[in-house]
C-alpha positions in Angstrom: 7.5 -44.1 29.8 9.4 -40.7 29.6 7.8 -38.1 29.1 10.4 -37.0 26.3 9.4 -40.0 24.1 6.1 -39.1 23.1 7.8 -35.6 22.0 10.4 -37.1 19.9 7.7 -38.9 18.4 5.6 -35.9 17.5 8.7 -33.7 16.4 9.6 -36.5 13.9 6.2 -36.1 11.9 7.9 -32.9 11.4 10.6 -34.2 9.0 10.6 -35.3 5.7 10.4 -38.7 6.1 7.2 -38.0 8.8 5.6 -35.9 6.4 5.4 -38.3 3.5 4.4 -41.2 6.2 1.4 -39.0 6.6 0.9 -38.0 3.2 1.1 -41.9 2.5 -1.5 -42.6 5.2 -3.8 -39.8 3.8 -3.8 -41.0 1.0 -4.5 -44.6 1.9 -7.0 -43.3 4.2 -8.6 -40.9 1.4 -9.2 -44.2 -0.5 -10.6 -46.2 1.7 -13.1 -43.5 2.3 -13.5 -43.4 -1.3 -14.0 -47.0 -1.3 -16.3 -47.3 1.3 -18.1 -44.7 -0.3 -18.9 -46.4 -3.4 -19.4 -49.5 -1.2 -22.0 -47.6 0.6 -23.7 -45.9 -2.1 -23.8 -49.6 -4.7 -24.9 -51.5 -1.4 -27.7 -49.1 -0.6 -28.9 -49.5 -4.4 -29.2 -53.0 -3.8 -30.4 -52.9 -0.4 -33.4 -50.8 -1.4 -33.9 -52.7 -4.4 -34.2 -55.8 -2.4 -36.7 -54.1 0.2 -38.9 -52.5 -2.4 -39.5 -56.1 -4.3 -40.2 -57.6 -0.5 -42.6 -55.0 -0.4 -44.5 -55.5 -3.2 -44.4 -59.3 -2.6 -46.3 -58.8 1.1 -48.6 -56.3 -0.6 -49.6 -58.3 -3.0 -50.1 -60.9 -0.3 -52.2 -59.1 2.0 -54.3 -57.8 -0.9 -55.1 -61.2 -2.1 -56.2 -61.9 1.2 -58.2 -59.3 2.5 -59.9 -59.4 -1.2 -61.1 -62.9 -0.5 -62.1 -61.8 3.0 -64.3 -59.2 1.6 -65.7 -61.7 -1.4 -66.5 -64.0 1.5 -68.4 -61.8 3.3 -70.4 -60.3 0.5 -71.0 -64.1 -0.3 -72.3 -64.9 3.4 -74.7 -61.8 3.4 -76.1 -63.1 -0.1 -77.1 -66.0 1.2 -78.6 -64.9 4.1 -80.7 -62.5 1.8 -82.3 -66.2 0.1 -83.0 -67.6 3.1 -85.0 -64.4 4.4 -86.8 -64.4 1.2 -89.3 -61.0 0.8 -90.3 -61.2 4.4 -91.0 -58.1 6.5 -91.8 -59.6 9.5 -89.8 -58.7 12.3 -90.1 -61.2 14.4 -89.4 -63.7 12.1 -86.6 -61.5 10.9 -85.3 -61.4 14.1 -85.4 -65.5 14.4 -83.4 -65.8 11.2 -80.9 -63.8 12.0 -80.8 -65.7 15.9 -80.8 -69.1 14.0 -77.7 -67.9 12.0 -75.3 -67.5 14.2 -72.3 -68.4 12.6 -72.5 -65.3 10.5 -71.0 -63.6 13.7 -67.8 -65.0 13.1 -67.6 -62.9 10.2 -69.7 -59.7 11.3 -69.6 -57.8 14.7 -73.2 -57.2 14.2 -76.0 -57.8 11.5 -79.3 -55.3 10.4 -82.1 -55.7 8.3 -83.5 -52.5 6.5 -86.4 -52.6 4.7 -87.0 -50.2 1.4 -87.8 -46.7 3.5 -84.5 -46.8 5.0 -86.0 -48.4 8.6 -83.8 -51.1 10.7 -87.0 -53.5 11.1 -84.5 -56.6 12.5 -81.0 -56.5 14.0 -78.7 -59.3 15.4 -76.8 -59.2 18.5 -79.9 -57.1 19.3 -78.7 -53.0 20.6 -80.9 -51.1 22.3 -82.4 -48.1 19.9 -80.9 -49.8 16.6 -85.1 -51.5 15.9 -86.6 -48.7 14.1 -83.5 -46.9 13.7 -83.9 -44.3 10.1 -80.6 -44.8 8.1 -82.6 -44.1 4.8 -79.8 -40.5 4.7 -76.9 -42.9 4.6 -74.5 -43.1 1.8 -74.4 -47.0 2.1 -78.1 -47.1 1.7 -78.1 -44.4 -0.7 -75.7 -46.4 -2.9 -77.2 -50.0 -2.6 -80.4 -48.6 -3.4 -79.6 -46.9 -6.3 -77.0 -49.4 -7.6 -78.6 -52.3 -6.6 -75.2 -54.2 -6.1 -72.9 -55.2 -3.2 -71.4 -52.5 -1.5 -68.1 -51.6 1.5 -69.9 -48.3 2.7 -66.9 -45.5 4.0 -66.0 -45.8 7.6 -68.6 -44.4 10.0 -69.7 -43.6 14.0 -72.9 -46.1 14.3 -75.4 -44.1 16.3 -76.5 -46.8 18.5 -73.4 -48.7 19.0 -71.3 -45.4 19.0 -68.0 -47.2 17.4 -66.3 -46.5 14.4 -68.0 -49.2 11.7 -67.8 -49.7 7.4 -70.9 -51.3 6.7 -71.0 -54.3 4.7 -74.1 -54.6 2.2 -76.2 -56.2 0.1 -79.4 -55.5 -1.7 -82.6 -57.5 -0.8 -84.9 -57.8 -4.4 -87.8 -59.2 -5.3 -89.0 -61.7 -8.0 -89.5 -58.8 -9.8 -86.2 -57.7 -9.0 -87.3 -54.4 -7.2 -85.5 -53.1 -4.3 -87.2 -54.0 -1.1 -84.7 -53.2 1.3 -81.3 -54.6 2.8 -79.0 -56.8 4.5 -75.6 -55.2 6.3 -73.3 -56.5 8.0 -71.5 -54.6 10.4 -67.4 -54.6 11.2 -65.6 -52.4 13.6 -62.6 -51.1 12.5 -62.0 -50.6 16.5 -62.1 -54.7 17.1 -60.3 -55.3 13.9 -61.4 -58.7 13.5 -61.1 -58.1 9.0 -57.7 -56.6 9.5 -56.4 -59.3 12.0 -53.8 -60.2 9.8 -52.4 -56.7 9.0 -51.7 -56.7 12.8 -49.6 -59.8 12.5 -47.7 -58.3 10.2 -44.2 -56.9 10.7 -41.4 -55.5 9.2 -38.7 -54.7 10.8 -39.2 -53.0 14.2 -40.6 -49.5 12.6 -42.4 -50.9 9.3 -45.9 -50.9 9.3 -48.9 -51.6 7.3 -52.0 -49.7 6.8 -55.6 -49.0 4.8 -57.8 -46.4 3.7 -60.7 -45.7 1.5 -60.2 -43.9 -1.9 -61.3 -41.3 -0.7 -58.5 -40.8 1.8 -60.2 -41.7 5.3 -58.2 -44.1 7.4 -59.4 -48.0 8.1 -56.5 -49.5 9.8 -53.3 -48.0 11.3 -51.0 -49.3 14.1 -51.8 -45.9 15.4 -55.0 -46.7 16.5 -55.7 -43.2 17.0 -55.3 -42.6 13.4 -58.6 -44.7 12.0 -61.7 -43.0 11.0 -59.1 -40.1 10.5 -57.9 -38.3 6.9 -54.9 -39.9 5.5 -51.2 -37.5 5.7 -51.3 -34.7 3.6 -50.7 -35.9 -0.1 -48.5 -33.1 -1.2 -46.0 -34.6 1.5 -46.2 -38.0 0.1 -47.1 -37.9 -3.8 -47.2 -42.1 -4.1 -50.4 -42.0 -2.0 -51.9 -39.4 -4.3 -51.3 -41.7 -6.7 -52.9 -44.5 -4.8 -56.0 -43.1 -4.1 -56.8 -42.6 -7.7 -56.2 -46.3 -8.5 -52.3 -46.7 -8.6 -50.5 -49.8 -7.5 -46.7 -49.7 -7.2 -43.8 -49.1 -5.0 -41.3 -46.3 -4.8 -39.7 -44.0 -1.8 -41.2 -40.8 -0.7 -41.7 -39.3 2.9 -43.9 -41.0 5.7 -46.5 -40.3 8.1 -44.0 -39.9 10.9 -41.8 -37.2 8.6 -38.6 -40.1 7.8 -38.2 -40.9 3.9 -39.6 -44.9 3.9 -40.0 -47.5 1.5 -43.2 -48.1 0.2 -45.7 -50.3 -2.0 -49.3 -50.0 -2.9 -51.9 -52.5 -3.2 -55.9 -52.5 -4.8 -58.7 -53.8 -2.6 -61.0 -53.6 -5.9 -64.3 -54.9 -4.3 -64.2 -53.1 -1.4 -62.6 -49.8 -3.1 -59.6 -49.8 -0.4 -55.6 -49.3 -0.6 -53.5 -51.4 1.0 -49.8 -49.7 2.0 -46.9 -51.4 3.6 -44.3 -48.7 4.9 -40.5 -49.3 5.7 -38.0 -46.8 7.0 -35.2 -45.9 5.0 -33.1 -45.6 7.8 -34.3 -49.4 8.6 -34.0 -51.1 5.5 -29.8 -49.8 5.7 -29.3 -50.4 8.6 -27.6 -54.2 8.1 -25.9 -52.4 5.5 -24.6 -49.4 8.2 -23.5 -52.4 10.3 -21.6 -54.1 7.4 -19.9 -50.6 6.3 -18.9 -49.9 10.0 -17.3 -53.0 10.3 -15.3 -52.9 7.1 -14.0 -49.3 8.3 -12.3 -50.5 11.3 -11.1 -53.2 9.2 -9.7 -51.3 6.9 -8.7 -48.7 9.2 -6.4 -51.2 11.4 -4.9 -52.5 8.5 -3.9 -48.8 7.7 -2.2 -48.8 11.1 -0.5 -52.2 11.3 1.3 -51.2 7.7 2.7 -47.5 9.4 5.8 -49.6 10.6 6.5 -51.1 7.4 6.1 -48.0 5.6 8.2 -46.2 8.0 11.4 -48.5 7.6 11.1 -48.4 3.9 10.9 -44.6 3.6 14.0 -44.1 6.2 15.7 -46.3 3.6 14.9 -44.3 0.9 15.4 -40.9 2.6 19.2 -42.0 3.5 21.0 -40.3 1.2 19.5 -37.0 2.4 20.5 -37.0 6.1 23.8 -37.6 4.2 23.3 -34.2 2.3 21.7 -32.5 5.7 24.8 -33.2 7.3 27.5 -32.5 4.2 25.1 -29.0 4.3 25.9 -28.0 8.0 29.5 -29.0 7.7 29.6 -26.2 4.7 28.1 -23.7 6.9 30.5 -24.3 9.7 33.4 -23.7 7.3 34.4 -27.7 7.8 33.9 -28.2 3.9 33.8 -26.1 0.9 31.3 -28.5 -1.5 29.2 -31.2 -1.3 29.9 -34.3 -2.9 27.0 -37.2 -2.3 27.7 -40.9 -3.3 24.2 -41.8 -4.7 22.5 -42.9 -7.7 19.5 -40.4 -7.0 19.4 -38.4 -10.0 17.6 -35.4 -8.3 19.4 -35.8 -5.1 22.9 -35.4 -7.3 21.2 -32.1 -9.3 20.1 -30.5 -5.6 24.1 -31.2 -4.8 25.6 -29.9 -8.0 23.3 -26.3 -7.8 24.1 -26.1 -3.5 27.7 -26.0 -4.7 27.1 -23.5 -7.6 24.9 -21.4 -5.0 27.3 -21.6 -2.8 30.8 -20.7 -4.8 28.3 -17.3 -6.2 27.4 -16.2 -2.3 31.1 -16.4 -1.5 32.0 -14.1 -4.2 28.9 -11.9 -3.9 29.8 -11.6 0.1 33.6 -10.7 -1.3 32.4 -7.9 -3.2 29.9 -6.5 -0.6 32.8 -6.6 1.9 34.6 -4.5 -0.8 31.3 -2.2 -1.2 30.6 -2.2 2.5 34.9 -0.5 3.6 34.1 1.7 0.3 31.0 3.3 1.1 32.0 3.4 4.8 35.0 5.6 3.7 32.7 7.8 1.4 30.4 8.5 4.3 32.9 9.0 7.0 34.7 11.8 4.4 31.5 13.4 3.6 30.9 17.3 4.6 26.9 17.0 4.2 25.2 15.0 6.7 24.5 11.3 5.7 23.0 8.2 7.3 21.8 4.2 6.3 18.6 2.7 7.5 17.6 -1.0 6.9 14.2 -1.7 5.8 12.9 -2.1 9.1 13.5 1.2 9.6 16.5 1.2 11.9 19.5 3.4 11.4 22.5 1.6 10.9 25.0 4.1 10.3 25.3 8.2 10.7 28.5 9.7 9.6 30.3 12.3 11.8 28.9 15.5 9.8 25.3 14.2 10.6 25.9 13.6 14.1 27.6 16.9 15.1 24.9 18.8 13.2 22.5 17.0 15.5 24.4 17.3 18.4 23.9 13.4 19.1 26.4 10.4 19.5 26.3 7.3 17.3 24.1 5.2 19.6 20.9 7.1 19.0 18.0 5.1 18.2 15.3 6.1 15.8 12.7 5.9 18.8 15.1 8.9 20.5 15.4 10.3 17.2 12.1 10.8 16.4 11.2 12.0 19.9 13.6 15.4 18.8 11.1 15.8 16.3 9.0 19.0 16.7 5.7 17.7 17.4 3.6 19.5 14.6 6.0 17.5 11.9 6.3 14.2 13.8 3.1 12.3 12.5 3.7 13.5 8.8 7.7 12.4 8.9 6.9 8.6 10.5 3.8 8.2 7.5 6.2 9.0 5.1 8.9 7.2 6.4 6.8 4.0 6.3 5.5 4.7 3.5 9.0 5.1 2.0 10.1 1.5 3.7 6.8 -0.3 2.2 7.2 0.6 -1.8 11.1 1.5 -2.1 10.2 4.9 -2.6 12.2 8.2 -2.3 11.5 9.6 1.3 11.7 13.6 0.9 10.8 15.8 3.6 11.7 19.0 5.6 10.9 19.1 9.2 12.1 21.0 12.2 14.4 19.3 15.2 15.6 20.1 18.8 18.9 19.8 19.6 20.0 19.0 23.1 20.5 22.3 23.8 17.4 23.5 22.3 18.4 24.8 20.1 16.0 24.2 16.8 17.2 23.2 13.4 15.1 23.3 9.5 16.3 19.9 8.2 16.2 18.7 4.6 16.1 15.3 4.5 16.4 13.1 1.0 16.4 9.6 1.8 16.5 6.5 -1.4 17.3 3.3 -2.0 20.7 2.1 -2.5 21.2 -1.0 -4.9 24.7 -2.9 -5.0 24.8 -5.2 -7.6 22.9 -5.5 -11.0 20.8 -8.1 -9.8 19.1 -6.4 -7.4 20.1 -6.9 -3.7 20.3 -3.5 -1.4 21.6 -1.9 1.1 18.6 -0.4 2.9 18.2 3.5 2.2 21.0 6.4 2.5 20.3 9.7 3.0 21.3 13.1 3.5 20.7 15.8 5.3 21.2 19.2 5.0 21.1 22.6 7.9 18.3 25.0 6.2 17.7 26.9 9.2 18.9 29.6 7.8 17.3 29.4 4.6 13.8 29.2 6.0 14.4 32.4 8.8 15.4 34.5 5.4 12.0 32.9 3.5 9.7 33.8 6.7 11.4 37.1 6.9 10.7 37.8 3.4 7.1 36.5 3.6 6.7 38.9 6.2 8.2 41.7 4.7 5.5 41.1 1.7 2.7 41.5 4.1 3.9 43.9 6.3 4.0 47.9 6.4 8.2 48.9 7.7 7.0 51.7 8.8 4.3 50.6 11.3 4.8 46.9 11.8 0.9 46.7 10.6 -0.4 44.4 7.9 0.0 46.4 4.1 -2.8 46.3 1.5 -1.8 42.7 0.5 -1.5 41.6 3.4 -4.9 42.7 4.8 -6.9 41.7 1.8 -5.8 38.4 1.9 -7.1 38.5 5.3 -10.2 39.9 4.6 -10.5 37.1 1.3 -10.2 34.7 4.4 -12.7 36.4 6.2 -15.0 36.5 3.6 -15.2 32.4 2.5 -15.7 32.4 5.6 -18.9 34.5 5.8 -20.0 32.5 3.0 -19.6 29.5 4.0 -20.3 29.7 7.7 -22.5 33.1 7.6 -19.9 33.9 10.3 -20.0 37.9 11.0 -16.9 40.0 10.5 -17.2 43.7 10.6 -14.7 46.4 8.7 -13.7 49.5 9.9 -12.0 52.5 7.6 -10.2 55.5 8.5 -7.8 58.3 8.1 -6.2 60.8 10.2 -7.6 64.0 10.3 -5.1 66.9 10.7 -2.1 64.9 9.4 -0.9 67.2 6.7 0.3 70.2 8.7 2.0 67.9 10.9 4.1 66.5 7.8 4.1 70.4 6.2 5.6 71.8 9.6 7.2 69.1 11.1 9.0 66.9 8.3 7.8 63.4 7.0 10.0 62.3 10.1 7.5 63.9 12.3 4.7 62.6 10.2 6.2 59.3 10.7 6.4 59.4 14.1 2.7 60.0 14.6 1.8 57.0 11.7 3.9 55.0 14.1 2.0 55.8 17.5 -1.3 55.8 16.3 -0.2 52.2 14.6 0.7 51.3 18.5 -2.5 52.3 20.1 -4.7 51.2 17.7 -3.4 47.5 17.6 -3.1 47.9 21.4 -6.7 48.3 21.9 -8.3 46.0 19.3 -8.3 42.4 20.2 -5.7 39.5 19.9 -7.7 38.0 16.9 -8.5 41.2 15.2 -6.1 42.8 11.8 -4.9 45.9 12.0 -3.3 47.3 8.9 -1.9 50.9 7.0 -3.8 51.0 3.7 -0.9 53.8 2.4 0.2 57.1 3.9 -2.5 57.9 6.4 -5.1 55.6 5.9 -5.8 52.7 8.3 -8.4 49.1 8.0 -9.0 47.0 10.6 -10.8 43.5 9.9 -13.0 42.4 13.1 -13.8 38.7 12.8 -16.5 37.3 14.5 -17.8 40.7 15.1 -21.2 42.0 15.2 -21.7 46.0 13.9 -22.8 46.7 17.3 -19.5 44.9 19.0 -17.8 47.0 16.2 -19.2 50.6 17.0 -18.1 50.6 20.7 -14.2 49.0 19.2 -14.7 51.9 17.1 -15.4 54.4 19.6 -12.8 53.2 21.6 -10.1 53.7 18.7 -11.8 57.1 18.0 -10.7 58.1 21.8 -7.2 56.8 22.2 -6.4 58.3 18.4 -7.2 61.8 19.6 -5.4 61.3 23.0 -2.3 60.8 20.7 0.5 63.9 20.3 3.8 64.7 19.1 6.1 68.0 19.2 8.3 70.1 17.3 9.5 73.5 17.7 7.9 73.5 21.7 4.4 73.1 19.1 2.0 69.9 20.2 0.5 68.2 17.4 -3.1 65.9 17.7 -5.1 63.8 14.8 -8.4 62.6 15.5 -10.1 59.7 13.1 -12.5 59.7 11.2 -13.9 55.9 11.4 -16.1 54.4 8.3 -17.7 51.0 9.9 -19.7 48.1 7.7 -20.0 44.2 7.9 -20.4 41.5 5.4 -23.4 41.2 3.1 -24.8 38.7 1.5 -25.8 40.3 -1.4 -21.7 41.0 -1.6 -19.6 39.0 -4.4 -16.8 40.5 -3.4 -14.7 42.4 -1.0 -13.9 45.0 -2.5 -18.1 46.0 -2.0 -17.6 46.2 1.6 -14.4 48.0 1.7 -16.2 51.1 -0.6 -19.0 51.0 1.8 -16.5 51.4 5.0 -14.6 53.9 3.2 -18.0 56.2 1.9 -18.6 56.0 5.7 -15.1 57.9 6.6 -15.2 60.2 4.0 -19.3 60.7 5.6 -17.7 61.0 9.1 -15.0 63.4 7.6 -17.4 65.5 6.1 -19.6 65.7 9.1 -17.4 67.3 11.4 -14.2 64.2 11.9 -13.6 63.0 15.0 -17.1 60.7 14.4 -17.6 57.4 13.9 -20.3 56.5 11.1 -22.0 52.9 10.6 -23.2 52.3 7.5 -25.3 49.2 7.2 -25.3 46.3 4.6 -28.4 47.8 2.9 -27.8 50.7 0.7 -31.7 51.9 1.4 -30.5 52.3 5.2 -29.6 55.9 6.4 -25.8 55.7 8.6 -25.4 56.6 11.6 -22.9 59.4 13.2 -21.4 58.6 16.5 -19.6 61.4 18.1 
């Protein structure tokens, strides 16, 4: 067989008519599980029902008999008491019990005790049993005081060492006082009471067994189990109930841990229970095996009806490889409607709304071809920049405006695009842009691009969603894009201009508090040092009186040059107003800060300028301080730094004094 034809088989489960095979199948096979179920659940009812009545039945049975076993044996030993008469001979004991022999057949062993509790005569005779002191038993306990018949509780004999119930009888007088005993001895090891219990059997796993009331264990298949306590009766509640006098039947769990059948039985003259035990497992099995049958009955009947069922859905599915084909013939242009000759009702409605779908997506594709040439000529004519992405993100279109502002040619791909992307704005402009595609959203964004020849451009991009008809269908997104480079130079320039001294170059008073504001959260936050230093120039006003504010201006100038010269990369340098300087140390011990003052102090005085053959010098007078962090403010450390260059002034100029964050502190002139 081809390998092909098993394939063709599987593909057509994939069709219509497949699929409702199988769903027909399912179905049938859903019921029959259903069925089989209910079977199952009605035929285990019974089958326990049955079981459980069995099991009372053979209880009841084996009670009855091992009842009259027990009345016979009482019986036997009472007349073996009259024929000993009030004798305490043991001799002649003895010969008695020798000359009745026949009581063996219902005893493994026979003892006289007389009224102190002492085995005066025994029969088969045991070595240590004559003389033997059993007046601490319970059975001898009990017959004396009760002076009636009694089945003693399984015990070890001393002298014969086996596991023994003693059966008694009390020996009287004609006075009817207790004189001693009579008991007849059965192992529960030979089993010669429970012989027929043995012969028993129920099933291959059911059992039966007996115990005392009080829970000790007389016969068990398990012949490890006798003389032993019975199963826990929390396990199995229907033996509690036993032991206290209960007969019955009912299902619980067994010894072995399965859930079983079982039925209780009285032994009333001997005080014992009779159980019989039957797996629930066993007792369903011939109902597993009936069940297990009817399935695969059931189930092949399922399978011989699939070709039947097959040829009557492919007549019923006809008409629709008529419509399948009527449907491709549209979309190869072969036919412009579909007209079905059926009686199908719902067949001839799927027919009439294909047509009625199909006469509104010719119209709707007229119209978009009519949208499509007049949007195309909008964007081609348009001075801005303007492109269309589908919603998977792909650019479809760019108009000419777009692509000479970019410097690019029409067959750019977004991945090329977003490569030209400066990298500090690349991350932000893909979130949005998905972000954009996900929810329909506006996409707005300015963002910075390289041009082939390096040239970098501020962009302004405003990107939305374009809908063509009123009920809904779109285009994708259009956008446009507009050249702010120079718009953003002019902002920077005039943010720097805002900040910035145009004399110097230096930071101005706004400029360096907001730097020192900076610095400051920072201490806070971090306890990161920063130290401050303040000066002026000392000897700057004859230079302005003699030389002109030009000259003056030329000195502000190269003292501003030096100064930001030697201080490092990351420090602030700024011109407070006329000749007052601040410069902000981040990250700057005072220590660090005194020899970077020291150092400014040196190159300001090397500083000159001339007019009229005259040389002019400054020297500074430098006010140093750091953060504290009893300060709230800045504006606390800047009036300590500049107390400490007015100090330095007053002491001299040319000095450099340190004034610490605590008040209590004396400064310190450096010269």
């Amino acid at each position: 067989m081809p390998l092909s034809y098993p394939l063709k088989k599987l593909r057509s489960f994939g069709t219509l008519k497949g699929r409702l095979l199988l769903g027909l199948l399912a179905t049938l096979l859903i019921l029959i599980s259903v069925l089989l179920g209910l079977a199952w659940q009605v035929g285990k009812t019974m089958v326990f029902e049955a079981n459980i009545t069995h099991l009372r039945y053979e209880a009841r049975l084996l009670a009855d008999e091992v009842t009259q076993q027990v009345d016979l044996r009482f019986q036997s030993l009472q007349r073996l008491s009259e024929i000993l008469g009030y004798s305490d001979d043991p001799e002649w004991l003895s010969y008695e019990l020798r000359h009745n022999d026949t009581l063996m057949a219902w005893f493994d062993g026979i003892v006289v005790i007389d009224r102190d509790g002492h085995v005066v005569a025994d029969w088969p005779s045991v070595v240590g049993r004559a003389g033997l002191d059993v007046s601490d038993t319970e059975f001898f306990k009990m017959v004396r005081g009760t002076r009636q018949p009694y089945m003693s509780e399984p015990f070890i004999g001393r002298a014969s060492n086996m596991s023994i119930v003693m059966v008694s009888v009390p020996r009287l007088n004609e006075k009817g006082e207790f004189i001693g005993m009579i008991g007849g001895m059965l192992s529960l090891d030979a089993g010669g009471l429970f012989n027929r219990l043995a012969k028993v059997r129920l099933g291959e796993q059911g059992y039966a067994g007996v115990a005392t009331s009080s829970g000790t264990v007389l016969y068990h298949p398990d012949s490890s189990l006798i003389n032993t306590d019975v199963m826990s009766t929390i396990v199995n509640p229907l033996l509690d109930l036993a032991l206290d006098g209960w007969e019955g039947s009912g299902v619980g769990r067994l010894f072995s841990g399965q859930m079983g059948l079982q039925s209780y039985t009285q032994i009333w003259p001997a005080n014992w229970v009779i159980g019989l035990y039957l797996p629930a497992e066993q007792a369903q099995l011939p109902l597993s095996g009936f069940i297990y049958k009817l399935a695969w009955i059931w189930l092949l009947l399922a399978i011989l009806v699939m070709p039947l069922l097959w040829w009557i859905l492919a007549r019923i599915l006809a008409p629709l490889n008529h419509l399948e084909t009527q449907i491709g013939e549209v979309g190869l242009g072969q036919r412009q409607h579909i007209s079905l000759a059926t009686s199908m009702q719902e067949l001839q409605q799927v027919a009439f709304t294909f047509n009625r779908v199909e006469n509104e997506r010719q119209t709707l594709v007229e119209h978009l071809h009519e949208r499509q040439a007049f949007l195309d000529t909008v964007l081609s004519a348009a001075p801005q920049g303007m492109f269309v992405a589908d919603f998977d993100g792909a650019i479809t279109y760019m108009n000419p405006a777009l692509l000479d502002m970019l410097g690019i040619s029409s067959d750019w791909t977004m991945r090329a695009l977003l490569a030209r992307i400066h990298a500090d704005d690349r991350n932000g402009a893909r979130d949005m842009w998905q972000y954009s595609l996900g929810n329909g959203s506006d996409f707005v964004r300015q963002l910075r691009f390289t041009r082939l020849d390096e040239e970098v451009l501020w962009l302004d991009i405003h990107a939305r969603v374009v809908l063509l008809t009123q009920g809904g269908h779109s285009l994708g997104l259009v956008g446009v894009v507009k050249d702010i480079t120079e718009r953003r130079e002019q902002e920077a320039l005039q943010r720097w201009e805002a900040e910035h001294d145009p004399l110097t170059g230096l930071l101005n008073r706004r400029g360096f508090e907001r730097r020192l504001e900076e610095a400051f959260a920072d201490f806070k936050k971090t306890s990161t040092p920063s130290a401050l230093l303040m000066f002026d120039l000392d000897h700057f006003k004859p230079i302005n009186d003699e030389g002109g504010h030009s000259l003056g201006d030329e000195m502000l100038r190269r003292i501003a040059q030096v100064i930001a010269w030697e201080v490092r990369r990351s420090d602030h340098v700024a011109r407070q107003g006329g000749d007052e300087f601040g410069v902000l140390l981040p990250s700057c011990t005072l220590t660090q800060a005194q020899r970077i003052a020291e150092s400014l102090r040196q190159v300001g005085s090397e500083v000159s300028v001339s007019h009229l053959n005259k040389e002019y010098r400054v020297t500074l007078s430098i006010g140093v301080t750091s953060f504290n962090d009893s300060d709230t403010r800045i504006d606390e450390a800047l009036s300590r730094a500049d107390a400490a260059s007015y100090e330095a002034k007053g002491k001299g100029r040319n000095s450099v004094v340190i004034k610490p964050t605590s008040e209590q502190n004396a400064p310190t002139l450096f010269k």
